[in-house]
C-alpha positions as CSV (number, residue, x, y, z in Angstrom):
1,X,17.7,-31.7,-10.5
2,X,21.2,-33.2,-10.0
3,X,21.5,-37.6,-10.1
4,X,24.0,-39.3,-9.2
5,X,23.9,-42.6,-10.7
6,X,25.8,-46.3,-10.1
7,X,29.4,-44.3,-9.1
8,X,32.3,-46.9,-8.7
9,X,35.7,-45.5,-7.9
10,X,39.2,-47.8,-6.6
11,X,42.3,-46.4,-5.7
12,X,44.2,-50.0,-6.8
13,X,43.0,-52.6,-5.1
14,X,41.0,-50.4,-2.4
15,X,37.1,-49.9,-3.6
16,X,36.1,-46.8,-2.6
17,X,32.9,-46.3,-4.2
18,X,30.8,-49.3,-4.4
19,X,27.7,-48.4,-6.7
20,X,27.1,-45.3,-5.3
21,X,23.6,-43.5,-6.4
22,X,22.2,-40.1,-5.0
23,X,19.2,-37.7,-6.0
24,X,19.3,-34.4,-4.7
25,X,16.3,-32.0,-5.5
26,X,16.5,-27.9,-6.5
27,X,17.1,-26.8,-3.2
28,X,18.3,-29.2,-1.1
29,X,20.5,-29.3,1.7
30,X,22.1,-32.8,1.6
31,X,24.5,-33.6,4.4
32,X,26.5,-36.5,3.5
33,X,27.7,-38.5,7.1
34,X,29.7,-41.3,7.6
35,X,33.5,-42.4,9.1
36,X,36.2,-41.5,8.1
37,X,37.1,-43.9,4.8
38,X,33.8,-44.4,3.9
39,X,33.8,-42.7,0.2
40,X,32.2,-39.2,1.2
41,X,34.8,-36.4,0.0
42,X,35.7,-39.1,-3.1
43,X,32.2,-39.0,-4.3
44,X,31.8,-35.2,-4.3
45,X,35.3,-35.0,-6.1
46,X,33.9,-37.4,-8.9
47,X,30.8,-35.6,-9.1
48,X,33.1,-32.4,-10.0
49,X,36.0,-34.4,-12.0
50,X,37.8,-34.2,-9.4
51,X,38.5,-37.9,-9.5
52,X,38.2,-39.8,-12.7
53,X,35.1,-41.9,-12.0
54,X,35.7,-46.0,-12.3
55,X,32.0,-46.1,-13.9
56,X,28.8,-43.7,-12.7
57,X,26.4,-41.1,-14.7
58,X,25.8,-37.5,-13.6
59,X,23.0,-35.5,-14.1
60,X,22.1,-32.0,-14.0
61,X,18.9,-30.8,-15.1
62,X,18.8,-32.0,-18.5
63,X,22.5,-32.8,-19.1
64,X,23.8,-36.2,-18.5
65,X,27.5,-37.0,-18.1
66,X,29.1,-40.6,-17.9
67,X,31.9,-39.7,-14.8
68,X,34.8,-42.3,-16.4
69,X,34.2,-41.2,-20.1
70,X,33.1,-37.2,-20.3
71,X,35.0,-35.2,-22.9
72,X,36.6,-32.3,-22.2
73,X,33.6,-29.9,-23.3
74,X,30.8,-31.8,-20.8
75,X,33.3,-31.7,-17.7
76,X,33.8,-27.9,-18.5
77,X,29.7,-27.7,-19.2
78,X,29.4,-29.3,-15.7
79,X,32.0,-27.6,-14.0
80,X,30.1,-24.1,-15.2
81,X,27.2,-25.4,-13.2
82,X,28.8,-26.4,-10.0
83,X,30.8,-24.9,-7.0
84,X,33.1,-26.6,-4.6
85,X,34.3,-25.4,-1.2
86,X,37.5,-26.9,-0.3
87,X,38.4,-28.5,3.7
88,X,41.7,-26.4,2.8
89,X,40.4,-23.1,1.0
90,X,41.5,-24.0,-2.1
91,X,42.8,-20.6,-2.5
92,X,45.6,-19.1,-5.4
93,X,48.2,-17.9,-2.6
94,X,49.2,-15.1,-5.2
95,X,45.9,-13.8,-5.7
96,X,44.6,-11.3,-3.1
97,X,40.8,-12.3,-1.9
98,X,38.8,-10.3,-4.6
99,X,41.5,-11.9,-7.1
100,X,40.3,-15.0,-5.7
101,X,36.4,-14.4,-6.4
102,X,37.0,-12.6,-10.1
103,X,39.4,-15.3,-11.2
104,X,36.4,-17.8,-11.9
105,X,33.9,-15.3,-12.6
106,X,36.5,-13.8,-15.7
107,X,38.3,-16.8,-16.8
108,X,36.0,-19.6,-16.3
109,X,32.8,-17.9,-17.0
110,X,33.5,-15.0,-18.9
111,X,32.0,-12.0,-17.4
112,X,33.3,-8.9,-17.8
113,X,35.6,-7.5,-15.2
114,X,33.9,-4.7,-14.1
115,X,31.0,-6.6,-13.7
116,X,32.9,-9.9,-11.8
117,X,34.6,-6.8,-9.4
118,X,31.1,-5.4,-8.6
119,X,30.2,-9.2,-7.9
120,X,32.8,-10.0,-5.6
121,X,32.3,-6.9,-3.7
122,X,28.6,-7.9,-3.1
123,X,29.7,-11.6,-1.8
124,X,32.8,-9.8,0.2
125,X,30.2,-7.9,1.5
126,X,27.5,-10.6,2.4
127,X,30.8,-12.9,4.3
128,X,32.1,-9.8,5.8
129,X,35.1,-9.4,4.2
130,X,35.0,-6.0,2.8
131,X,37.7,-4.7,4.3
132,X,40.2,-7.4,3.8
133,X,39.7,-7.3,0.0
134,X,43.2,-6.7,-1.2
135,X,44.7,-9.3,1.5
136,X,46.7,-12.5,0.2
137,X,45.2,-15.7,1.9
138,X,48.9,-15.6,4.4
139,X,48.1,-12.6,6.0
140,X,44.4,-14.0,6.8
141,X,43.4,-16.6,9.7
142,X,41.8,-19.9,8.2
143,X,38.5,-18.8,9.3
144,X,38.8,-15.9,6.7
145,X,40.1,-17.9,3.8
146,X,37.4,-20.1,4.1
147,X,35.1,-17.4,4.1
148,X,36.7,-16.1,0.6
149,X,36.4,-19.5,-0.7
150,X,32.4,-19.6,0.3
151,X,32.1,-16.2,-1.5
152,X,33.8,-17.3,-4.6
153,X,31.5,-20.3,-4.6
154,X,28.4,-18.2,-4.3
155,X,29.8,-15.3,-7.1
156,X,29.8,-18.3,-9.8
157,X,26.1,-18.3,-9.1
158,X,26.3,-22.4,-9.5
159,X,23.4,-24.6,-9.7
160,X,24.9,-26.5,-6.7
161,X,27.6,-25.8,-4.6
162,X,29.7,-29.0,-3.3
163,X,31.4,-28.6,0.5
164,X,33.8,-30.8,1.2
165,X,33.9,-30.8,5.4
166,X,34.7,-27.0,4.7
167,X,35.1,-26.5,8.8
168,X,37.4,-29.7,9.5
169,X,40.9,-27.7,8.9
170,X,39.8,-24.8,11.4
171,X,40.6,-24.0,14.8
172,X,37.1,-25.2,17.0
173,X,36.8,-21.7,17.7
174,X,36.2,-20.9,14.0
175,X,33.6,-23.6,13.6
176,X,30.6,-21.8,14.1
177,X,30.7,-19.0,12.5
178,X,31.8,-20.7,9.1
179,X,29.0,-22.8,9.6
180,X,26.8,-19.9,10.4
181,X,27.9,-18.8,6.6
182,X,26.6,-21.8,5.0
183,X,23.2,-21.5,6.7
184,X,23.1,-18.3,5.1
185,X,24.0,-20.0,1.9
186,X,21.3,-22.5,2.7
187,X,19.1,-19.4,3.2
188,X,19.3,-18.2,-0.2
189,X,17.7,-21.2,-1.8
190,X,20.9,-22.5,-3.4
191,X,21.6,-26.1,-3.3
192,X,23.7,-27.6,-1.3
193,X,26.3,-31.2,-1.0
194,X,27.5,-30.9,2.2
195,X,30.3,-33.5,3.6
196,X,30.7,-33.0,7.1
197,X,31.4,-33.8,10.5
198,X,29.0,-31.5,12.2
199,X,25.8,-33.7,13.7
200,X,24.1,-30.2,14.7
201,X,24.5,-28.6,11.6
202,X,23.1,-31.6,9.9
203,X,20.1,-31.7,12.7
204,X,19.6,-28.0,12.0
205,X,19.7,-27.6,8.3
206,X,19.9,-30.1,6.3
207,X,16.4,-31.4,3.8
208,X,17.8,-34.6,3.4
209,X,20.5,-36.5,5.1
210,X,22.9,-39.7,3.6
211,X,25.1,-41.8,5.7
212,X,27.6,-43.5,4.1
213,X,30.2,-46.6,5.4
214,X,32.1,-48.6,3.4
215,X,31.7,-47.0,-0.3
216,X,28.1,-47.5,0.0
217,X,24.8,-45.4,0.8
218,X,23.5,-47.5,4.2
219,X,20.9,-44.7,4.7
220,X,18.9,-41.6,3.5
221,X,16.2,-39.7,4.9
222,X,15.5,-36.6,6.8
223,X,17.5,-35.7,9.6
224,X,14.5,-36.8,11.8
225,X,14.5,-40.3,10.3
226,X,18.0,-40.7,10.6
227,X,18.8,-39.1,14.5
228,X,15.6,-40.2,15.9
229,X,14.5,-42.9,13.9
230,X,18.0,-44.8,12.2
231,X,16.4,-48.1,10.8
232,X,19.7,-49.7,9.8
233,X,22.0,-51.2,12.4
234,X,25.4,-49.7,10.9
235,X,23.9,-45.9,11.3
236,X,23.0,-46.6,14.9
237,X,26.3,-47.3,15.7
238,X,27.8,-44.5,13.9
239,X,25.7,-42.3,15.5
240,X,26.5,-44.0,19.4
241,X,30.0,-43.7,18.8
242,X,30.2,-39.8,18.4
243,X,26.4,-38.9,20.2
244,X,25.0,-39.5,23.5
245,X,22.4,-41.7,22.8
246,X,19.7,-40.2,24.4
247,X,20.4,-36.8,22.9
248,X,18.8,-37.5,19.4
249,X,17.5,-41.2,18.7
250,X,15.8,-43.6,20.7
């Protein structure tokens, strides 16, 4: 369904992302690990233009993009099929949180307003966020904005919805339950980049996960393979640094 294909991106002299290819299937849940520096949130911003890919294709379903090249019309083409979840919310400050979710839906795709309001009401609803509706993102706690932001993703109705370490900016009492959000997300069939930090979430949910280190794709498999069963050297150490060893590989 969605290809990434040979993605190169530098920031002057620093490479990035060093020949970068991904496959995700209709579907998927694919966790994207790795340290911090290794090319993760940079490849999901080129794979949304973002960032203005060095070389790389993209493909969804039957559309192919080149990332360095695509005219205006294909970026907008892809951006009507994708969703992306900001680490900061990504809100419009002077838009209360139904504003937030009809903004897209109206401008972006064109629905009708009454239509986009019943919408966001249904997503408000599903996040449980009805009765903050007409709030601005300062009168709501992080946890909350970043529940909006989820809900606008999932009112564009996307064919894959890109989360860029979505929990990383919240208090660690927040964590779960905006995780808990996604796996309802993940419940729903729609599919799923996820960049994260979050080694349970990736254990519990994820169909496919990628490690990355160094601009480059070390490893990708299920979460089993790569917890329990790492075959390359760098991915073991990852995993020892920030896991007890004995808790998911041997």
């Amino acid at each position: 369904m969605i290809e990434v294909k040979n993605v190169r991106k530098s920031f002057g002299k620093n490479e990035v992302l060093k020949d970068v290819s991904l496959t995700v299937d209709k579907g998927d849940v694919v966790v994207i690990l790795g340290p911090s520096g290794s090319g993760k949130t940079t490849l999901l911003r080129c794979m949304n233009f973002l960032e203005k890919a060095d070389e790389g294709k993209l493909v969804i379903g039957e559309q192919e993009v080149d990332l360095h090249s695509a005219s205006g019309k294909e970026k907008l083409q892809i951006r009507r099929k994708t969703a992306f979840v900001f680490q900061n919310y990504g809100l419009f400050q002077n838009k209360t949180a139904i504003q937030n979710i009809t903004e897209g839906l109206i401008t972006a795709r064109k629905v009708p307003k009454t239509e986009a309001v019943k919408k966001a009401e249904e997503v408000l609803e599903w996040v449980g966020m009805s009765d903050k509706r007409d709030y601005y993102p300062a009168k709501l706690s992080g946890g909350q904005q970043q529940r909006i932001g989820i809900a606008r993703a999932v009112a564009l109705d996307p064919d894959v919805i890109l989360f860029d370490e979505p929990t990383s900016a919240l208090d660690p009492e927040l964590v779960g339950e905006i995780l808990d959000v996604i796996k309802n997300v993940a419940q729903r069939g729609i599919t799923m980049v996820v960049v994260t930090h979050e080694m349970s979430f990736a254990q519990e949910v994820a169909s496919k996960v990628v490690f990355m280190d160094g601009g480059v794709v070390v490893e990708t498999g299920t979460p089993n393979q790569i917890f329990y069963h790492p075959k390359e050297e760098r991915t073991k150490k990852f995993l020892e640094r920030i896991i007890p060893q004995d808790q998911y590989y041997i």
